[in-house]
Structures are given as C-alpha cells and as structure tokens.
PAZAPA-4460 file (N, C-alpha, C; in steps of 0.05 Angstrom, whole numbers, plus 32768, in hexadecimal, padded with zeros to 4 digits):
% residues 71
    n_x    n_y    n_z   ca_x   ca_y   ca_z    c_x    c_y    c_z   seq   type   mol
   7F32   7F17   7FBB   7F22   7F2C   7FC7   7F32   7F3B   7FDD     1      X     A
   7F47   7F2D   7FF4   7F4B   7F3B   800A   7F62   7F48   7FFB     2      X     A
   7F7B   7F43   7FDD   7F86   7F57   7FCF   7F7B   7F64   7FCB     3      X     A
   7F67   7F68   7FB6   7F50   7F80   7FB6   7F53   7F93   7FD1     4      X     A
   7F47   7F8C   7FDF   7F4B   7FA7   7FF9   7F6B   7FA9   8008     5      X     A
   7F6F   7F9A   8008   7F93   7FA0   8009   7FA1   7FB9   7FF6     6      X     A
   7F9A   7FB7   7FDF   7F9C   7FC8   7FC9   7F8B   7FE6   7FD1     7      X     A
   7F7C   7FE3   7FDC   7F67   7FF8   7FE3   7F6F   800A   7FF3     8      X     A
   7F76   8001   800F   7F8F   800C   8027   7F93   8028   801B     9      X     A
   7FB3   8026   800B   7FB8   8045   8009   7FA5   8058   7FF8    10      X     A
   7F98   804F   7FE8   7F88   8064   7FE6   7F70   8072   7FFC    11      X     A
   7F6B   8060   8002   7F59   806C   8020   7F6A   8077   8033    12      X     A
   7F7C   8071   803B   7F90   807A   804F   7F9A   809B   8042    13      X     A
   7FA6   809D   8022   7FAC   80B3   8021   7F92   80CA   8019    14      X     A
   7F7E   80BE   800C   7F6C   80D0   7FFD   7F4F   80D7   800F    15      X     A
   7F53   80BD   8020   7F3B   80C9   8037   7F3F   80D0   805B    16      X     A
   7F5C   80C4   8058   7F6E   80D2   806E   7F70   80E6   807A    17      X     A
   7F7A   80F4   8062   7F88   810C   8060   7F71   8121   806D    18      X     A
   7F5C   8122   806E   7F47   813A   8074   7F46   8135   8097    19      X     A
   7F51   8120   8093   7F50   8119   80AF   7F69   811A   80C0    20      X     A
   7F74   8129   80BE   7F92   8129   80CC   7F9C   8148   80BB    21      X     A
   7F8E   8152   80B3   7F98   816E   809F   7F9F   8186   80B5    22      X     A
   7FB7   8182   80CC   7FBF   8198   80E0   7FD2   8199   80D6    23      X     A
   7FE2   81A6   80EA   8003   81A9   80EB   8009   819D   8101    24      X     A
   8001   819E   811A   8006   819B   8136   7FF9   8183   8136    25      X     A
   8009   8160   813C   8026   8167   814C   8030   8160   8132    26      X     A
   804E   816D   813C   8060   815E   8129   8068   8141   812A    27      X     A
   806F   812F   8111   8078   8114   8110   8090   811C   8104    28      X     A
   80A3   8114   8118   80BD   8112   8107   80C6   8124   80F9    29      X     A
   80C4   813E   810C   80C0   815D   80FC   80B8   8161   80E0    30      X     A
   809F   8156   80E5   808C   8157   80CD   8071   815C   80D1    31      X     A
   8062   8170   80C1   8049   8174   80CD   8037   8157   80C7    32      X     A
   8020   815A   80DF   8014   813C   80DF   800F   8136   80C4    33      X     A
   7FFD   8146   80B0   7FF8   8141   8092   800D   8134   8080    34      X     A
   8026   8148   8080   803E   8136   8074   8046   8120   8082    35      X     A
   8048   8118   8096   8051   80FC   809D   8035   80E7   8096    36      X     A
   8018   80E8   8099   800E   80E4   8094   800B   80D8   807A    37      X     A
   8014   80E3   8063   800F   80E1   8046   8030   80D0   8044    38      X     A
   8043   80DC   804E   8068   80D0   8054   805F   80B1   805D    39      X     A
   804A   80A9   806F   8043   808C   8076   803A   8080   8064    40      X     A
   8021   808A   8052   8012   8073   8049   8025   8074   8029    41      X     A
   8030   808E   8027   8044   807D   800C   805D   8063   8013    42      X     A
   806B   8062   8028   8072   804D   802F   8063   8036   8034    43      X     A
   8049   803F   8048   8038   8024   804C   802E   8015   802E    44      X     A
   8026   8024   8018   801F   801D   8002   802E   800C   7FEE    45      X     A
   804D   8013   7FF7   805F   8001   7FE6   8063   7FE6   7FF9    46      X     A
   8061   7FE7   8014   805F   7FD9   8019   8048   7FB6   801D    47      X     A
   802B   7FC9   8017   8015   7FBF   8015   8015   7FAF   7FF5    48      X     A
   801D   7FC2   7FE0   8020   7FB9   7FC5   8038   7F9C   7FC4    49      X     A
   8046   7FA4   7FD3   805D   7F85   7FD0   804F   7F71   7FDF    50      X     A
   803F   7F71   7FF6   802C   7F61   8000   8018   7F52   7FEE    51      X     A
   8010   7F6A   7FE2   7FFC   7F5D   7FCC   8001   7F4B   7FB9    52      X     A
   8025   7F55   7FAF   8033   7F47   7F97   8036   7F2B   7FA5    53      X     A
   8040   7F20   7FBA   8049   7F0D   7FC8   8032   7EF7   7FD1    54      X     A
   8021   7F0C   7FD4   7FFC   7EF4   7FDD   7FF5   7EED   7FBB    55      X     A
   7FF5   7EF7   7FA9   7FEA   7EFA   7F99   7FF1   7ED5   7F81    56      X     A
   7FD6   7ECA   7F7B   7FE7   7EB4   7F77   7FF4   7EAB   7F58    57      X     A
   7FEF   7EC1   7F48   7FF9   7EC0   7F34   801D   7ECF   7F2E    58      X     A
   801C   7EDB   7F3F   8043   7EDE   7F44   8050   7ECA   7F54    59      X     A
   8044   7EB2   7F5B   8056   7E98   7F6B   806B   7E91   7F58    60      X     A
   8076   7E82   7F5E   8099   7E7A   7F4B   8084   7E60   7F3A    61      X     A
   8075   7E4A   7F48   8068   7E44   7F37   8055   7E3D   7F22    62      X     A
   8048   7E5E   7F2B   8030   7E63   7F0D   8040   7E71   7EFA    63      X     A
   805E   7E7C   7EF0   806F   7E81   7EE8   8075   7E6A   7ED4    64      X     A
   8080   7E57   7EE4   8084   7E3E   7EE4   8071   7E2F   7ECE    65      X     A
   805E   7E2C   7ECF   804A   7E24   7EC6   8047   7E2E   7EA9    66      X     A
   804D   7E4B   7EAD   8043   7E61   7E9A   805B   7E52   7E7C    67      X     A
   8070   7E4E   7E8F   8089   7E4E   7E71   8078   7E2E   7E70    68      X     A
   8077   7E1F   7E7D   8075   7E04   7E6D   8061   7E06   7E53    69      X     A
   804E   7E11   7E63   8030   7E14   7E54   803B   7E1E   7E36    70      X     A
   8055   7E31   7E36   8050   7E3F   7E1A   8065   7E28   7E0F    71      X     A
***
C-alpha cells in the first residue's frame, strides 16, 4: 500500500502542482518557477520509482532466487 502512494507522488506533484506555481517570477536556477518545478518532479520521480523498485518485495535477489529454483 505505502508503494502505491509512493508511486502516486509524481503524478500529483506534476499534474496538480503545476496550477499552483504557474508564474515566471522567481527564477530557479535561471528557470522560470514552472519549468524548474516540472525539471524537479521528473528527477524526483525517477528517483521515487527506484525507491519503489528497491522496497518492493518481489525484486529482492531472493524472490528471483526462488523464482529459478521453482521452475
């Protein structure tokens, strides 16, 4: 369940975000707030997604493991 909303993150961040930070002023990183904005949560998202892969307990080395004996 807490993958489930882990997974959830960038879409809320970019799709319900965005109306909410839709200026120019200030700049981030000579970037208007919107583009750094949307520039974060695509990083935060790959980052959140490898989180997910890593909590997740069917990518462990041994449900893998398991997987070849079983066949």
């Amino acid at each position: 369940m807490v993958l489930r909303l882990l997974a959830v993150l960038p879409f809320i961040g970019i799709l319900l975000g965005v109306p909410f930070v839709n200026r120019v002023e200030p700049l981030v990183l000579g970037m208007p707030l919107v583009l750094a904005w949307i520039v974060f949560w695509v990083v935060m998202s790959a980052a959140i997604m490898a989180l997910v892969y890593r909590l997740d307990p069917a990518n462990r080395a041994g449900a893998q493991f398991d997987e070849e004996v079983r066949s």
